[in-house]
N, C-alpha and C positions, 0 to 999 in steps of 0.2 A: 248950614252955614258954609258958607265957600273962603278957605283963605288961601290967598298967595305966597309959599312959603318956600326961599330957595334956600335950599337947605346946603345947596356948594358956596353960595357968599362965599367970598374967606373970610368975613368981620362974623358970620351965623357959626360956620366953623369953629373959628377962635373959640367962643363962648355963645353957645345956643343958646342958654338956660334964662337970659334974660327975658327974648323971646317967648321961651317953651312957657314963661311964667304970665308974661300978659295973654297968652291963647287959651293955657288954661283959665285965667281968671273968666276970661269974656266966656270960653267958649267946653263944654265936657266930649264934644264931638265935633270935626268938622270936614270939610269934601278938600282934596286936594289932590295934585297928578301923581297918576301912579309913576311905575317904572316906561321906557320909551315904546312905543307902541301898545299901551296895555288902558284901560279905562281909569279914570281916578277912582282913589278909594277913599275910604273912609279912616280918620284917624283920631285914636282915644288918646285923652293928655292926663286924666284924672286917676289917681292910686286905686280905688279903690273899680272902677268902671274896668282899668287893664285889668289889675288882679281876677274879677270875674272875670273877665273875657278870657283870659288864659287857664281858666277851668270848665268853662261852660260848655258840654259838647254838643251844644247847639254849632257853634263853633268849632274849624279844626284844620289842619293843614288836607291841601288837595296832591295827589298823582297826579304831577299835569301829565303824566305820557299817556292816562287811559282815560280822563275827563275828558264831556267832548268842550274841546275849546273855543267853538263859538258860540255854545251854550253857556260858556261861564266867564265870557268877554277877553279872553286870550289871545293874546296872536298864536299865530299856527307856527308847531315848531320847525325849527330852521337843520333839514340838512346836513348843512357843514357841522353842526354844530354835536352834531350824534356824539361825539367820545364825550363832552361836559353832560349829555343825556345820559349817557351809558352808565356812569360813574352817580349821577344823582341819582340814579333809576330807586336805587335800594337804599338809597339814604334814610337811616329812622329819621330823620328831622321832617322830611316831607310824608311819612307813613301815618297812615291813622289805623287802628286795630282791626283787623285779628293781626295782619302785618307786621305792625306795629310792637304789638305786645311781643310775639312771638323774639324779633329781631333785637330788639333792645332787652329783653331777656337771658340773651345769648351774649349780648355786648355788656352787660353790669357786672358779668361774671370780671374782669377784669379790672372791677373799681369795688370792690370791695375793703371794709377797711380794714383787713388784716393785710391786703397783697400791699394796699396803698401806704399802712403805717410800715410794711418792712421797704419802702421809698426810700422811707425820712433819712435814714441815714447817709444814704444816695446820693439825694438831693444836695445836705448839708455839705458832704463832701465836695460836690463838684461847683456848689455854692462856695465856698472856700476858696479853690483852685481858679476862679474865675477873678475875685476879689484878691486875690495874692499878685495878680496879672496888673490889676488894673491899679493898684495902691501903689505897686512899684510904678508906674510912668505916672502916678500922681493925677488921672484924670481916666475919664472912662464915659462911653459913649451909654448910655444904660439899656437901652434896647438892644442896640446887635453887642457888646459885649460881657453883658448880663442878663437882661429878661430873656431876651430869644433864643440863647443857646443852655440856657438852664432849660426852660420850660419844654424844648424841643425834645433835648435829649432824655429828658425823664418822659415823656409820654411815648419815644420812640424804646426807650426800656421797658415800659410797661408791654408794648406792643412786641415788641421781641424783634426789632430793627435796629440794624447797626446806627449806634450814636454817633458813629463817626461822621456818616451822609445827612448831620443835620440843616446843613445847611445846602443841600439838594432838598431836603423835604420840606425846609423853608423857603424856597424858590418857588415850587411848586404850587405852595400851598397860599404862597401871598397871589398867585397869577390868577387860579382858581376861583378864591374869596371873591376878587374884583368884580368877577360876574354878580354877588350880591348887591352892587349898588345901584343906584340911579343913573348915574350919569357916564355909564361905560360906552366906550367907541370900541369901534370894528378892530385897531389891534389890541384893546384889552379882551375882545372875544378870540380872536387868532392863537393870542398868548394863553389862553385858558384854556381852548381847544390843544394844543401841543403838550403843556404842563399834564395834561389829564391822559393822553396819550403815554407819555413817557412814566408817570406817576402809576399809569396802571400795569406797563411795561415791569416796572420797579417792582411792585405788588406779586407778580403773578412770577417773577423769578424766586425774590420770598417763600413763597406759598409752594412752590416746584422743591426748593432746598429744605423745608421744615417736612416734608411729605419723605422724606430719603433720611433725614437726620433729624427727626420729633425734638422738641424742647418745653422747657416749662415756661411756654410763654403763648401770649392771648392769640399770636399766628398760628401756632401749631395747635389751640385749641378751637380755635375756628375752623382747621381743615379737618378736625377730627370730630366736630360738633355734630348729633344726630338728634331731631325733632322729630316730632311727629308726621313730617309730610317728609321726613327723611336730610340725607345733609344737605348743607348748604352749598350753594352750588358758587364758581367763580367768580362770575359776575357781584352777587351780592357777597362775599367774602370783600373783595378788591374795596369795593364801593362803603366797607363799615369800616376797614384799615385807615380810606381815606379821610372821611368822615370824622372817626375821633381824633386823627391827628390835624385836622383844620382844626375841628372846634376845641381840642383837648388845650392847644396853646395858644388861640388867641384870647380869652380871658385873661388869661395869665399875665400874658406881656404886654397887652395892651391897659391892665390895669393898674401895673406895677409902673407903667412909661406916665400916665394921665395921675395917678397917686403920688407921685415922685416929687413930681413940678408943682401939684399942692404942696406935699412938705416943703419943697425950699419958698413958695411964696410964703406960707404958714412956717416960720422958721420956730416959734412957743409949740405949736403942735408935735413936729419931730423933738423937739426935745422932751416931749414929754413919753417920746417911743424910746429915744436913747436912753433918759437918765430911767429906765423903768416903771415909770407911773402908769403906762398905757401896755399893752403887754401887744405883742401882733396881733394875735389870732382877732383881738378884737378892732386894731386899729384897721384892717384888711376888710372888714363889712362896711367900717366908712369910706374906704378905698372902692370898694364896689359898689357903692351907693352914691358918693361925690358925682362919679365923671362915669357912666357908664360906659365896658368896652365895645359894648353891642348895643345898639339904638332902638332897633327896629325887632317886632317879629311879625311875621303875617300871617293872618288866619281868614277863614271865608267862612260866608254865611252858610250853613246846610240845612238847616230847618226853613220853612216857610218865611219866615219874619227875626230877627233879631230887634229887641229896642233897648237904647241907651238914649240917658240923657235928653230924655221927650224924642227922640227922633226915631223912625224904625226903619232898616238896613232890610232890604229885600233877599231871596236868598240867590245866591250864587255871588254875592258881592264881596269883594275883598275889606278887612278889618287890620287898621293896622296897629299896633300896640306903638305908642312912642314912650318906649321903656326910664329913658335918662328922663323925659318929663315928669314922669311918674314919680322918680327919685325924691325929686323935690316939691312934691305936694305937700302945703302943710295943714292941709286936713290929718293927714299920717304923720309928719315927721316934723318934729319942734323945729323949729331953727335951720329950715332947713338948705337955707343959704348959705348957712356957718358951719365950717368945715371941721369937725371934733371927733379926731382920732380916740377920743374916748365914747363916744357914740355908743359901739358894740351891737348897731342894730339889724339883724337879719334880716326882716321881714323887706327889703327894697328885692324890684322884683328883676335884678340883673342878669339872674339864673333863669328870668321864665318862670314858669308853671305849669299843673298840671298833668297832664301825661307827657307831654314835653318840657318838663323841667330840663335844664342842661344836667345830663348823662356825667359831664365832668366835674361838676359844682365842687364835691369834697374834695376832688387830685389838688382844684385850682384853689384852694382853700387853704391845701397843706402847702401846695407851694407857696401861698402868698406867705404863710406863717413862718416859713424858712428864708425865703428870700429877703421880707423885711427884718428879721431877726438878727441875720449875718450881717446886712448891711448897716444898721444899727451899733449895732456891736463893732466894727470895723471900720466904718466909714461914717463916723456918729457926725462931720465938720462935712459938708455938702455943698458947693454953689454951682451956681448957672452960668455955664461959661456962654452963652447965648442963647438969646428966645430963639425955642424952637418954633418953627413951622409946621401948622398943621396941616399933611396930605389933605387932596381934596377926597376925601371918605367920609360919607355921614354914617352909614350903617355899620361899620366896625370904624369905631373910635379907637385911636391912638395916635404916635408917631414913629417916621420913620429913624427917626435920631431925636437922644438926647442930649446932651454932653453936660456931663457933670466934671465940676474939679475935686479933687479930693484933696482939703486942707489939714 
């Protein structure tokens, strides 16, 4: 089944879900265009069709640097483009094992929950200090003056990077992303190419100063990391640095920005966070489940045949998970149009799955438990000093401002 789906509209934007809900009814699979230059793929709507797909290793993400690409319907890569190559090269996101296992391995060691609960205090504190700022001028933008420089700076502590250049690593890191979507032109490749350049510039000075002055942190433990095939070398050092701190804070903020704007349309819901009937930790799986911050994941066929949904996917073809559709299946999830911060239900698959489940999932979990806790507690009276606009981004959902007033 072929559907026509533009996924930049700005009215699809706004609110996909109504859409996402008539294609799943009609349809558990269907053909639509890929990214610019590349063949269409295939894309799953139904919970329980992603769910397997993002365990089946029939399935799995590809190496585009060492596939041959016009055996697996690729354009041939671009040249200019080498430092955004350079830097994906060693991404566990695109790694399938032994690579895979190996590297992500090396990278969990800094998400553990003893490093991650001595955060909390952290977090709470700089979560406090942001909300003192913003209580005093009586309004507050919630993404750049709360989600993004919380969530920044706690994962650039985890990593052992000055908190201070969060907002260099947030520059960086939105120029980069862009390359994930659909609908990128030549200066959002430009701007991704120089961000990746100077970001790795950034890394490798890092990486030069913890080598002279060792610290107890995930930098110095990666130059100091030794595997079986020996240490890790720059290149993939640079490329995991960058990696966790793209994906370590867009969940984060971009769940807390798309959550937010539900509680004030849902004004009985937040208060059921404020006056304590709902507790975070649990109103944060309906936050990640509502409005996902990530749409899309892509996997290819590796085996001979994949079949979903009476159809069969030949191999080498691209599968795309549309994750936010899944959300809302009510084959899985009661009500699932109805937004109920008492919900508490994990199983939405916002995190992925699999051997690629998101690496971050627990950081962005305790953040959200901190973030909405304090702001609850503090800022419990909330309005919308205007409808925000939603960037043209379908694969990371969120926005670039919110403006809230604090009554």
């Amino acid at each position: 089944m072929e559907v026509a789906l533009d996924t930049y509209d700005p009215a699809f934007l706004r609110d996909p879900y109504p859409v996402f809900d008539r294609i799943r009814e009609e349809t558990p699979v269907f053909r639509g265009p890929g990214r610019q230059g590349e063949r269409p793929v295939w894309f799953l709507t139904r919970y329980e069709d992603v769910r397997r797909a993002l365990r089946d290793r029939r399935l799995g993400r590809i190496h585009q640097h060492e596939v041959d690409r016009r055996e697996w319907g690729l354009p041939p890569l671009r040249d200019e483009l080498a430092p955004f190559y350079e830097v994906e090269y060693w991404s566990v996101v695109w790694m399938e094992p032994p690579d895979h296992t190996r590297i992500r391995r090396l990278a969990s060691t800094a998400f553990t929950m003893r490093r991650l609960a001595g955060l909390r205090p952290r977090m709470v504190e700089l979560a406090d200090r942001l909300l003192d700022t913003a209580i005093e001028r009586g309004r507050m933008d919630l993404v750049n003056d709360y989600a993004a420089p919380l969530s920044v700076q706690v994962i650039a502590s985890l990593l052992g990077a000055p908190t201070g250049d969060w907002r260099l690593m947030l520059d960086w890191s939105s120029r980069i992303t862009q390359m994930y979507e659909y609908n990128i032109t030549e200066a959002d490749r430009r701007s991704a190419v120089e961000a990746c350049i100077e970001f790795t510039d950034y890394c490798l000075e890092l990486m030069r100063s913890r080598r002279d002055r060792p610290r107890d942190d995930l930098i110095t433990g990666l130059c100091a990391a030794r595997t079986e095939e020996g240490a890790l070398t720059d290149p993939q050092i640079v490329s995991m640095i960058i990696t966790l701190l793209n994906a370590g804070h867009e969940a984060t903020v971009n769940t807390l920005a798309n959550g937010m704007l539900a509680m004030v349309d849902h004004p009985d819901q937040w208060r059921l966070l404020t006056g304590g009937d709902v507790g975070p930790a649990a109103a944060a799986e309906e936050l990640f489940r509502w409005d996902a911050p990530i749409q899309t994941f892509d996997r290819w066929v590796l085996a001979d045949r994949y079949e979903v949904g009476g159809h069969v996917i030949g191999k080498h073809e691209q599968v795309t998970v549309l994750l936010g559709c899944a959300n809302r299946d009510p084959q899985h999830f009661d009500r699932p149009n109805t937004f109920l911060v008492g919900r508490g239900d994990p199983s939405h698959v916002s995190f992925g799955g699999g051997i690629h489940h998101c690496l971050g999932a627990p950081l962005a979990r305790i953040e959200m438990d901190v973030a909405l806790a304090r702001l609850a507690a503090r800022c419990p009276r909330l309005e919308l000093v205007e409808e925000p606009v939603r960037p043209p981004r379908f694969v990371l959902r969120g926005f670039n401002s919110l403006e809230l007033a604090i009554a």
